[in-house]
C-alpha positions as CSV (number, residue, x, y, z in Angstrom):
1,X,0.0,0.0,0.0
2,X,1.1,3.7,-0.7
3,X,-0.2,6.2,1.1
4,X,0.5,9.9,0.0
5,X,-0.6,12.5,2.3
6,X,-1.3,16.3,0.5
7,X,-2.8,14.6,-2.5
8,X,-5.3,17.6,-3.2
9,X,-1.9,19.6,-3.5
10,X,0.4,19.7,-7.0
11,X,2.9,17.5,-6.0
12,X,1.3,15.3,-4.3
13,X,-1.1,14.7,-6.7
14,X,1.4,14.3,-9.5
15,X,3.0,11.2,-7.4
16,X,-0.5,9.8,-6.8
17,X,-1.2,9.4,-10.6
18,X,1.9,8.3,-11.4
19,X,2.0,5.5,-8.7
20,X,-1.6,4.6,-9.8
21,X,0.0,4.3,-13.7
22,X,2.8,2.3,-12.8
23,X,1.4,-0.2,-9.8
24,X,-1.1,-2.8,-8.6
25,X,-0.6,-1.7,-4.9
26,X,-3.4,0.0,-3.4
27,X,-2.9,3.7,-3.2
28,X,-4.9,5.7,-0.3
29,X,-4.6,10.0,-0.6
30,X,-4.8,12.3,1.8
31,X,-6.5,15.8,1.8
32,X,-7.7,18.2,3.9
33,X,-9.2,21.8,2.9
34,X,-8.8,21.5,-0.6
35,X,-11.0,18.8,-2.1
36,X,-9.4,17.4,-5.0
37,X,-12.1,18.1,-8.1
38,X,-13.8,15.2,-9.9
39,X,-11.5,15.8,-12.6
40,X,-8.2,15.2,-10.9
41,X,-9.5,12.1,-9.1
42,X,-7.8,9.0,-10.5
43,X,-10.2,6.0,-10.0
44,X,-7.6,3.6,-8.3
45,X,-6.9,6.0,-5.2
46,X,-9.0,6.1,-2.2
47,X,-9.1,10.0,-1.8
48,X,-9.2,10.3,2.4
49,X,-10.5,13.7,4.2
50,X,-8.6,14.3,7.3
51,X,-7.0,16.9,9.6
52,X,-3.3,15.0,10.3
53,X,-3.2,17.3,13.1
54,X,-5.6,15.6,14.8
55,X,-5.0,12.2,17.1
56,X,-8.2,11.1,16.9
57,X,-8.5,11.4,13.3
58,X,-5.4,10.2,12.4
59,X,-5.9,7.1,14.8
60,X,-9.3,6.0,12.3
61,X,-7.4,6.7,8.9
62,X,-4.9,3.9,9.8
63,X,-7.3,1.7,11.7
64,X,-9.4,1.8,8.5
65,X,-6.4,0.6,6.5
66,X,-8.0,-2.8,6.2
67,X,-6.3,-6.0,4.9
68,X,-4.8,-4.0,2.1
69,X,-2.5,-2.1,4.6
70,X,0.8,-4.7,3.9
71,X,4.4,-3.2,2.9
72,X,3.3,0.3,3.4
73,X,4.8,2.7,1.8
74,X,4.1,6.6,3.0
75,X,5.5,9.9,1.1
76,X,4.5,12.4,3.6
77,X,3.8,15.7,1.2
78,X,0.6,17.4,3.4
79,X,2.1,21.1,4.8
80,X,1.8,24.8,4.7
81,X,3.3,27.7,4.9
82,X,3.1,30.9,6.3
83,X,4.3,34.1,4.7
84,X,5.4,37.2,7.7
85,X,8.1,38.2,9.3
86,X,8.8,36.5,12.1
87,X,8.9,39.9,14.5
88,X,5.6,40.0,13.3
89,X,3.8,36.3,13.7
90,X,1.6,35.8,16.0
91,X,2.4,32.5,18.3
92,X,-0.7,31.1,17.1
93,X,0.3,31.4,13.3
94,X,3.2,29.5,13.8
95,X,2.0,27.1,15.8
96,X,-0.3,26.1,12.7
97,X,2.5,26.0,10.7
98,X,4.8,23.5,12.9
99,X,1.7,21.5,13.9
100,X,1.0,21.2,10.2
101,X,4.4,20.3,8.6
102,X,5.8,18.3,11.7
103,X,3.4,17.0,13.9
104,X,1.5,15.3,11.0
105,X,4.5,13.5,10.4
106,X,5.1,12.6,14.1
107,X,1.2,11.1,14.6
108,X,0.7,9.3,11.6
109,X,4.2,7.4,11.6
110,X,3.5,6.5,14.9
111,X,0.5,5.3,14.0
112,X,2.3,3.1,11.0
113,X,5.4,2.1,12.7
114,X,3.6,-1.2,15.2
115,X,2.3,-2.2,11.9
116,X,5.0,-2.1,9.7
117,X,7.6,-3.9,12.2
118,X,5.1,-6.3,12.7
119,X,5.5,-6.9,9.2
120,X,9.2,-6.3,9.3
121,X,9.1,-4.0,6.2
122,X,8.4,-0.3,5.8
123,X,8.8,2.6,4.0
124,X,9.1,6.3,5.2
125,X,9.6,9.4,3.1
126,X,9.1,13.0,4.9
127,X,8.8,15.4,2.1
128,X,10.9,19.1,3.0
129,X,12.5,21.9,1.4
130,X,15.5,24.1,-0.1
131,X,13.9,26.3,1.7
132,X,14.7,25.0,5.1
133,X,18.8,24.9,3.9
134,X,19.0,28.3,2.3
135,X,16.8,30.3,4.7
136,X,14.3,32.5,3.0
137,X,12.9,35.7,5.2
138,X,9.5,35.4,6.4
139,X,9.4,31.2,6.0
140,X,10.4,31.0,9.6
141,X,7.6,28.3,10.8
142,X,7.9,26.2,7.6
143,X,11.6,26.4,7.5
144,X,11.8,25.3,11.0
145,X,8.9,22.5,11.0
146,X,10.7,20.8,7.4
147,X,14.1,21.0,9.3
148,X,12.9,19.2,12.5
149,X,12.3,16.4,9.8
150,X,15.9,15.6,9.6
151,X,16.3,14.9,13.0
152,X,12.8,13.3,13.6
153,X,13.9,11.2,10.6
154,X,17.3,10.2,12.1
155,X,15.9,8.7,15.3
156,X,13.4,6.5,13.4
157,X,16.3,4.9,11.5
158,X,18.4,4.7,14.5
159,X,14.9,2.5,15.9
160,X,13.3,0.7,13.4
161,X,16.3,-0.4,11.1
162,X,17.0,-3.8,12.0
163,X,12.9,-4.5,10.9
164,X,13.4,-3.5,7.0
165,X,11.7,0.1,7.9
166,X,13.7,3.0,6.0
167,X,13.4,6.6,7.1
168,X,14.5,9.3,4.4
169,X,13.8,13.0,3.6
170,X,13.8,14.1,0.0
171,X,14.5,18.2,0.0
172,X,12.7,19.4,-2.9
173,X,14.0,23.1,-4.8
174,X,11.7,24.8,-6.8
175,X,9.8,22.8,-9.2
176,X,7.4,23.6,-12.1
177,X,4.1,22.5,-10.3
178,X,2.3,23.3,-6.7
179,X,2.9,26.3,-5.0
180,X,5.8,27.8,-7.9
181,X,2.6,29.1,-10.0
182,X,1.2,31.6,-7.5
183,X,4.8,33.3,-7.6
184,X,4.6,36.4,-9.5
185,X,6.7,36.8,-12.8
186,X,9.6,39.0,-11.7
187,X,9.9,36.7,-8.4
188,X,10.3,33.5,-10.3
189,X,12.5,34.9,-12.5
190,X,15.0,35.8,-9.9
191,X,14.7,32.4,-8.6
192,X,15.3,30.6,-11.8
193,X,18.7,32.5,-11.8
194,X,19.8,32.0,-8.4
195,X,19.4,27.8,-9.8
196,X,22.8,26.4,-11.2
197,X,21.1,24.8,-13.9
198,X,19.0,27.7,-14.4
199,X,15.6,26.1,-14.7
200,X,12.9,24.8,-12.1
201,X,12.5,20.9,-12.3
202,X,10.5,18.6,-14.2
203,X,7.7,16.9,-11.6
204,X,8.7,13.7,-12.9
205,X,12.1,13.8,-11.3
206,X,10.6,13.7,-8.2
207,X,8.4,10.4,-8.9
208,X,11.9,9.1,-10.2
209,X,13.2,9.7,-7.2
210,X,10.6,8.5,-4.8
211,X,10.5,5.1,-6.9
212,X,14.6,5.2,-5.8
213,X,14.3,5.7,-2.5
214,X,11.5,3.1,-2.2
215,X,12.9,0.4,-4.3
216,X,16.7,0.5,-1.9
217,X,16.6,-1.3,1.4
218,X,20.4,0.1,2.1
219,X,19.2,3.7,1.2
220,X,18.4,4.9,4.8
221,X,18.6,7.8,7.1
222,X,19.5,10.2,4.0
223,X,18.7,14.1,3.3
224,X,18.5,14.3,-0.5
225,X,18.9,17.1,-2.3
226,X,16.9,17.4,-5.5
227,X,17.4,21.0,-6.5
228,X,19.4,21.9,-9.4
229,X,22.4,22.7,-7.8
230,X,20.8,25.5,-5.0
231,X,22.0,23.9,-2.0
C-alpha cells in the first residue's frame, strides 16, 4: 500500500497518478481543505478527508487501512506555509505552521510504525525543502517544521532499522508544479537565476526519485537534495 498524504496539492497529486499508472498496490490519498475536483481524481486512489493534526482522526485513517495495509509505503507531502516576518507572527500562526508540517508527520508514523515492524518492512519518506537549507525571510515556521524532519527522521532509522523500515527526507528546490505558479513573474525569475542549472525541475524527477528511494533497502537515514544545484 502507498499512502501519500497532501494529494489535493500539486505534487502530491502528480505522485498519486503516477504510482496509480505504474502499480497494482493500493494507493490511499490524503486531503484536507482542498478537495481534489472530480477531474483530478484517478479511480484507483481512495481519496481520504482528514485533519493530520488531529489524534483522533489520524488514529481511524490507519485503523481503516483494512487488509490491504501490507508493505506500506508513505511519502509524507501534506504542509503549509506561512508568509510574515517573524517579529511580526503571532504565536498562534506559527503554531499552525509547525503543527501542520511536523506534527502530521510525528502522529501518523507513529500510527504506522507497530504495523510495519510487525511486518518487518516499511517505507518512510518525509517530504521538505531548499527552503529549510538556504533560509528564505519570512518562511520561519515552515523552515523550522521541514528542518525538525531531519532529526525526527534520524531517530526513526536509529529504531526501526534492524525491521526492514527505512526513514529518508527528499528536500525538494523549486519545481514547475504546486505552490511555484502563485509566484509572480519578476519573483520566479529571480529564482530561476539563483538555480545552477538555471531552470525549475520537471515533476517527474521527483516520482523518479521516490520510486529510488523506495525500491533500496540500504538507502536509509539520507537528506536528499533534489534541486538543481541550489544547495
Amino acid at each position: 500500500m502507498i499512502i501519500i498524504t497532501g494529494i489535493s496539492g500539486g505534487i502530491g497529486n502528480f505522485i498519486g497518478e503516477r504510482f496509480a499508472s505504474a502499480t497494482d498496490e493500493a494507493i490511499v490519498g490524503t486531503y484536507h481543505r482542498h478537495v481534489p475536483s472530480p477531474g483530478d481524481q484517478h479511480p484507483k486512489i481512495r481519496y481520504v478527508k482528514i485533519d493530520l493534526t488531529q489524534e483522533k482522526e489520524v488514529a481511524a485513517l490507519v485503523e481503516g487501512l483494512g487488509p490491504e495495509a501490507t508493505t506500506i509505503k508513505l511519502v509524507h507531502c501534506a504542509g503549509v506555509t506561512s508568509n510574515a516576518m517573524l517579529h511580526k507572527m503571532e504565536y498562534a500562526e506559527w503554531q499552525r505552521v509547525i503543527a501542520s508540517n511536523l506534527d502530521s508527520a510525528y502522529l501518523l508514523t507513529r500510527k504506522l510504525l507497530p504495523i510495519m515492524r510487525d511486518q518487518s518492512f516499511g517505507r518512510l519518506l518525509y517530504v521538505s525543502s531548499v527552503v529549510a537549507q538556504i533560509g528564505v525571510a519570512g518562511t520561519s515556521p515552515y523552515a523550522a517544521s521541514k528542518a525538525a524532519l531531519w532529526g525526527l527522521m534520524k531517530s526513526i532509522v536509529k529504531e526501526n532499522a534492524t525491521k526492514n523500515i527505512t526513514c529518508n527526507v527528499l528536500n525538494l528546490g523549486y519545481f514547475n508544479i504546486g505552490m511555484i505558479k502563485e509566484v509572480p513573474e519578476a519573483v520566479l525569475q529571480q529564482i530561476t537565476a539563483a538555480i545552477p542549472v538555471k531552470k525549475l525541475g520537471n515533476p517527474q524527477e521527483i516520482f523518479d526519485t521516490v520510486n529510488l528511494i523506495f525500491g533500496c533497502e540500504y538507502l536509509t537515514g539520507s537528506a536528499i537534495n533534489l534541486n538543481g544545484g541550489l544547495f
